[in-house]
VMD Tcl script that builds the backbone (N, CA, C; Angstrom):
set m [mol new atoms 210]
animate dup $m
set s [atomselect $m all]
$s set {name element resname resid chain x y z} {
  {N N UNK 1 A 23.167 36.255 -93.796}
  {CA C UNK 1 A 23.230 35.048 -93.005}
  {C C UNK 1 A 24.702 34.735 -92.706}
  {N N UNK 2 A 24.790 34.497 -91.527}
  {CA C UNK 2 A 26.256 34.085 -91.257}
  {C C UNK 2 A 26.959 32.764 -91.560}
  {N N UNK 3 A 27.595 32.190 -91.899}
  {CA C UNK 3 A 28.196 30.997 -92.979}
  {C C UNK 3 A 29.199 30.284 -91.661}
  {N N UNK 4 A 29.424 29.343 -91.774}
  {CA C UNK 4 A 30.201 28.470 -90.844}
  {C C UNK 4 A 31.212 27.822 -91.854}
  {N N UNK 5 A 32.685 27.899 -92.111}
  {CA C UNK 5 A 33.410 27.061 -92.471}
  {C C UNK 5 A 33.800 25.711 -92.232}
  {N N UNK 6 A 33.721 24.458 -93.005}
  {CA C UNK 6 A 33.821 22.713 -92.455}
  {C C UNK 6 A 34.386 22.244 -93.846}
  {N N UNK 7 A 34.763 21.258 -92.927}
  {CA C UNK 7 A 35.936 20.100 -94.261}
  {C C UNK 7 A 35.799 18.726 -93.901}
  {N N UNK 8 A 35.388 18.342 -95.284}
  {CA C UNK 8 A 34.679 17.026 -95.158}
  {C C UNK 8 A 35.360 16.467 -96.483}
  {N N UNK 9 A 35.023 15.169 -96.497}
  {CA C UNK 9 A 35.594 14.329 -97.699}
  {C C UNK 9 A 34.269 14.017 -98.598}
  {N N UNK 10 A 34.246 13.886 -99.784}
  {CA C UNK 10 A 33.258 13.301 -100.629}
  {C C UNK 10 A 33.785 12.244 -101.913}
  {N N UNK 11 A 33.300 11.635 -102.511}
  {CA C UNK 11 A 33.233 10.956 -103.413}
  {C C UNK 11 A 33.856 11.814 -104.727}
  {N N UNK 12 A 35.207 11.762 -105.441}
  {CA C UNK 12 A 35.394 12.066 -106.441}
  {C C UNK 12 A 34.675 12.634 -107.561}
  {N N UNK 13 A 34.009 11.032 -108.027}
  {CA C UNK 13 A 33.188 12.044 -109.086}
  {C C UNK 13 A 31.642 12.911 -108.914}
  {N N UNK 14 A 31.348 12.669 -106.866}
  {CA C UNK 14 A 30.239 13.274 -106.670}
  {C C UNK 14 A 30.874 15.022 -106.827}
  {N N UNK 15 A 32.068 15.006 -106.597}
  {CA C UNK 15 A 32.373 16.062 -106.378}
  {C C UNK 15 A 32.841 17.199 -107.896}
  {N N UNK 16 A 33.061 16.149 -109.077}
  {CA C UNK 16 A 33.242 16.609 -110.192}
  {C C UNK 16 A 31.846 16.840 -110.772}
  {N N UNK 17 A 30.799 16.094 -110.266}
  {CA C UNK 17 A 29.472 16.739 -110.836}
  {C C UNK 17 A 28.829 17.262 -110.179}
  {N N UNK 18 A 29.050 17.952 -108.870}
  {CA C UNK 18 A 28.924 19.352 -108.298}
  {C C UNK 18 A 29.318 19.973 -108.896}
  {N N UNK 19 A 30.551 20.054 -109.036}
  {CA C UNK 19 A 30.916 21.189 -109.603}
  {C C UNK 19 A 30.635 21.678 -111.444}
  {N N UNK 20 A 30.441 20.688 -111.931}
  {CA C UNK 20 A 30.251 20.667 -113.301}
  {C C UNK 20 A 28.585 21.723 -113.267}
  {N N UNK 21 A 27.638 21.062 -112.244}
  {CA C UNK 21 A 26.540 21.545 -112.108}
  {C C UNK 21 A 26.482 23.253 -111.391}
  {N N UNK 22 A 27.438 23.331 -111.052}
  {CA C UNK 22 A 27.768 24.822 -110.292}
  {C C UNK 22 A 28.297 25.976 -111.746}
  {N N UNK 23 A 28.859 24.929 -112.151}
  {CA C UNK 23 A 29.591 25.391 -113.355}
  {C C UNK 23 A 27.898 26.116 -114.306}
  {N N UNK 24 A 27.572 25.418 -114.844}
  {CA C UNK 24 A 26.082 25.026 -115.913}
  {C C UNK 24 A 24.858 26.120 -115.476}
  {N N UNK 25 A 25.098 25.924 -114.133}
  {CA C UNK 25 A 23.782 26.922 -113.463}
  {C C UNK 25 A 24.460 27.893 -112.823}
  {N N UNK 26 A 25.857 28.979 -113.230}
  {CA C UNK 26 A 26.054 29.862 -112.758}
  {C C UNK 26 A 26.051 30.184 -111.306}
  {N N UNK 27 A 26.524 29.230 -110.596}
  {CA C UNK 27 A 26.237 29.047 -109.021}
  {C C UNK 27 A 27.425 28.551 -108.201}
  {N N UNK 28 A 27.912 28.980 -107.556}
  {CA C UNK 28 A 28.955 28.227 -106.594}
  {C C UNK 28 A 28.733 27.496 -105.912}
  {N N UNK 29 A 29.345 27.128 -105.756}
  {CA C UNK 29 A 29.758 24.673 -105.329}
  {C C UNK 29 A 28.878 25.112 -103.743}
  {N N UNK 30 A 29.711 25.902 -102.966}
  {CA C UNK 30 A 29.005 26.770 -101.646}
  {C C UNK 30 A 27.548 26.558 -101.466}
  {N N UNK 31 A 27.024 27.415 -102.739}
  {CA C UNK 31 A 25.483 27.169 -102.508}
  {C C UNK 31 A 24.722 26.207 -102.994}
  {N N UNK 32 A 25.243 25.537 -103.969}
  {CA C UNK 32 A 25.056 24.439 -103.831}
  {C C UNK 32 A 25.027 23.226 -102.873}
  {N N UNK 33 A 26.214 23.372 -101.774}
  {CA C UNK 33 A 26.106 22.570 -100.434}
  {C C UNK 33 A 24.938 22.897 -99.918}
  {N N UNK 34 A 25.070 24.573 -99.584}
  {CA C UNK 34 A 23.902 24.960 -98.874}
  {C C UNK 34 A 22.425 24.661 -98.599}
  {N N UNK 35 A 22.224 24.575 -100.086}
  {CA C UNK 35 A 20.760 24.218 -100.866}
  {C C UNK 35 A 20.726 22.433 -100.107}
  {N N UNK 36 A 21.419 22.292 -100.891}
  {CA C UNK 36 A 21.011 20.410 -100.307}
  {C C UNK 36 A 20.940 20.037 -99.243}
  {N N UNK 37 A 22.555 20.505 -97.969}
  {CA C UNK 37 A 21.726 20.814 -96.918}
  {C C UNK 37 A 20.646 20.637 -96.404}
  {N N UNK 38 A 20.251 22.182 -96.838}
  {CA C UNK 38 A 18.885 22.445 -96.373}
  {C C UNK 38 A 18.050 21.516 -96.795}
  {N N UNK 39 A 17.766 21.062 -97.776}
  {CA C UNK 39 A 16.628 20.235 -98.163}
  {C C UNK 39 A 16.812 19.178 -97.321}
  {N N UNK 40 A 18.097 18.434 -97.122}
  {CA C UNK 40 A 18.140 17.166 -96.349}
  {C C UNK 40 A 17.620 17.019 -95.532}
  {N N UNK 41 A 18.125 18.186 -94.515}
  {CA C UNK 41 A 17.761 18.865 -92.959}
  {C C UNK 41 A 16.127 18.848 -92.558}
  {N N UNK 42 A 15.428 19.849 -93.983}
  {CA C UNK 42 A 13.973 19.559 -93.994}
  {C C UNK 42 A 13.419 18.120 -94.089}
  {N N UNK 43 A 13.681 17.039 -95.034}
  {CA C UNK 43 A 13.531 15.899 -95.468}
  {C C UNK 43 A 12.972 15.202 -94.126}
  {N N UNK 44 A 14.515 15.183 -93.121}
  {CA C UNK 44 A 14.733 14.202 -92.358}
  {C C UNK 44 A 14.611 14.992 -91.177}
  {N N UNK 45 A 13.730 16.270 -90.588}
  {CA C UNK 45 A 13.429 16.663 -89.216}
  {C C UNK 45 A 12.092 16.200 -89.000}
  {N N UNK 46 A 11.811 15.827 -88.255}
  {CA C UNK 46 A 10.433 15.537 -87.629}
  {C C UNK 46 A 10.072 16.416 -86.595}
  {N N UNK 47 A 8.841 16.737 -86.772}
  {CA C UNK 47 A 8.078 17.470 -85.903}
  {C C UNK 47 A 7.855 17.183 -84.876}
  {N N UNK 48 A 8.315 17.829 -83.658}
  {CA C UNK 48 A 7.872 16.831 -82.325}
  {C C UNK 48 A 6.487 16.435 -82.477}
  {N N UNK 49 A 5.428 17.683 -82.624}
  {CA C UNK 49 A 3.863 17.084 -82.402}
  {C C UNK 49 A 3.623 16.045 -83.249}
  {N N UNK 50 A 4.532 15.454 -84.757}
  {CA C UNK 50 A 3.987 14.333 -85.263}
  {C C UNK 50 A 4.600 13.766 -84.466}
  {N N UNK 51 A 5.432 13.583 -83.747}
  {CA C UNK 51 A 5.967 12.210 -82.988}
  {C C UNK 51 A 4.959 11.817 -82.101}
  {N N UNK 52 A 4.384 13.039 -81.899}
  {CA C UNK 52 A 3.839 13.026 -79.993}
  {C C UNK 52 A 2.329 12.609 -81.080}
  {N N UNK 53 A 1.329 12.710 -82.185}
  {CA C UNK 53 A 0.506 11.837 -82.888}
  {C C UNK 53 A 1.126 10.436 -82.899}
  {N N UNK 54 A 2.122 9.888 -83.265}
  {CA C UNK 54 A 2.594 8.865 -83.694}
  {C C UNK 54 A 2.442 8.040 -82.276}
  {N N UNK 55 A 2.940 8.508 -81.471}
  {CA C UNK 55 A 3.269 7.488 -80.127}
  {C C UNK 55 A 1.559 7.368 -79.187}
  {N N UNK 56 A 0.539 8.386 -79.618}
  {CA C UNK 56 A -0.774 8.126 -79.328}
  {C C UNK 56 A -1.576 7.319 -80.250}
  {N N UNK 57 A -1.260 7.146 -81.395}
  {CA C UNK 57 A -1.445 6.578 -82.098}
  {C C UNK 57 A -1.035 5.166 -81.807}
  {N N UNK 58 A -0.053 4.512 -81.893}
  {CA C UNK 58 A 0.569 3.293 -81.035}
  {C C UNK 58 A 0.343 2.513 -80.239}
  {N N UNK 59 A -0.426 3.206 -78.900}
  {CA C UNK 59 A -0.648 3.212 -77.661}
  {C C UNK 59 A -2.035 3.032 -77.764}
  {N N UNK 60 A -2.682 3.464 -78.642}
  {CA C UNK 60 A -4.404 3.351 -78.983}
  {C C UNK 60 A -4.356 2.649 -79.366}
  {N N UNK 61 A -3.537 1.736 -80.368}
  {CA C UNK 61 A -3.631 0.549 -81.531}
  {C C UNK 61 A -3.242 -0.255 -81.203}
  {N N UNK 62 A -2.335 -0.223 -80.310}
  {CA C UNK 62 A -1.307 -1.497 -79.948}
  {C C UNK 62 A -2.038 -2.955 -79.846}
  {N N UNK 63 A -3.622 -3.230 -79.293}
  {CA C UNK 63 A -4.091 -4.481 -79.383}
  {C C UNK 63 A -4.292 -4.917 -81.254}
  {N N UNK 64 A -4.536 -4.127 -82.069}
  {CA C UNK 64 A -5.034 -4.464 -83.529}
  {C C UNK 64 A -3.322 -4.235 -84.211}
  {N N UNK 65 A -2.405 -3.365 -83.829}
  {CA C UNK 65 A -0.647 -4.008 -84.349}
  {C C UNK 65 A -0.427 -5.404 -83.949}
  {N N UNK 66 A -0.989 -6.034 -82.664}
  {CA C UNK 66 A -0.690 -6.954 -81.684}
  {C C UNK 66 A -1.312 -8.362 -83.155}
  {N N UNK 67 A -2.364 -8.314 -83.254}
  {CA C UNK 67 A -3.269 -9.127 -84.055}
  {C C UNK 67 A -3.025 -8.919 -85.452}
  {N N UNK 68 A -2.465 -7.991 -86.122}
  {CA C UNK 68 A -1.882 -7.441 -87.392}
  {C C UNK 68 A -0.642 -8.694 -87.648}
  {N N UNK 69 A 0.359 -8.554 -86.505}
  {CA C UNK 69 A 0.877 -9.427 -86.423}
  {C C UNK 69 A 1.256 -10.421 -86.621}
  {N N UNK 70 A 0.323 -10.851 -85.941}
  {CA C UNK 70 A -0.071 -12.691 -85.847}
  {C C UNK 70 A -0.065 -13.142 -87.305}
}
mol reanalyze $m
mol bondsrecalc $m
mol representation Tube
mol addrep $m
């Protein structure tokens, strides 16, 4: 996989217990970014087709959100 170099700032001691944890589990700080990353990335992408459920969903309901409301 090809790797992209970036420089960013973090939190001191987030960054001393990265590394402490890179240290513990035989792993570099690197893949450690990597990993979390990724998980974040997964966490927080949405699927277009759930959006495209979500906004039919909405649009069907909108009189009983309307009265939910109230």
């Amino acid at each position: 996989m090809a790797t992209v170099k970036f420089s960013s700032k973090i939190d001191e001691k987030a960054w001393e217990e990265l590394k402490r944890i890179a240290k513990e589990s035989h792993r570099s700080v690197s893949g450690l970014l990597t990993e979390a990353v990724e998980q974040y990335v997964k966490r927080h992408r949405v699927r277009p087709e759930v959006l495209e459920h979500l906004e039919d969903s909405v649009r069907e309901n909108e009189e009983l959100y309307r009265r939910l409301a109230r």
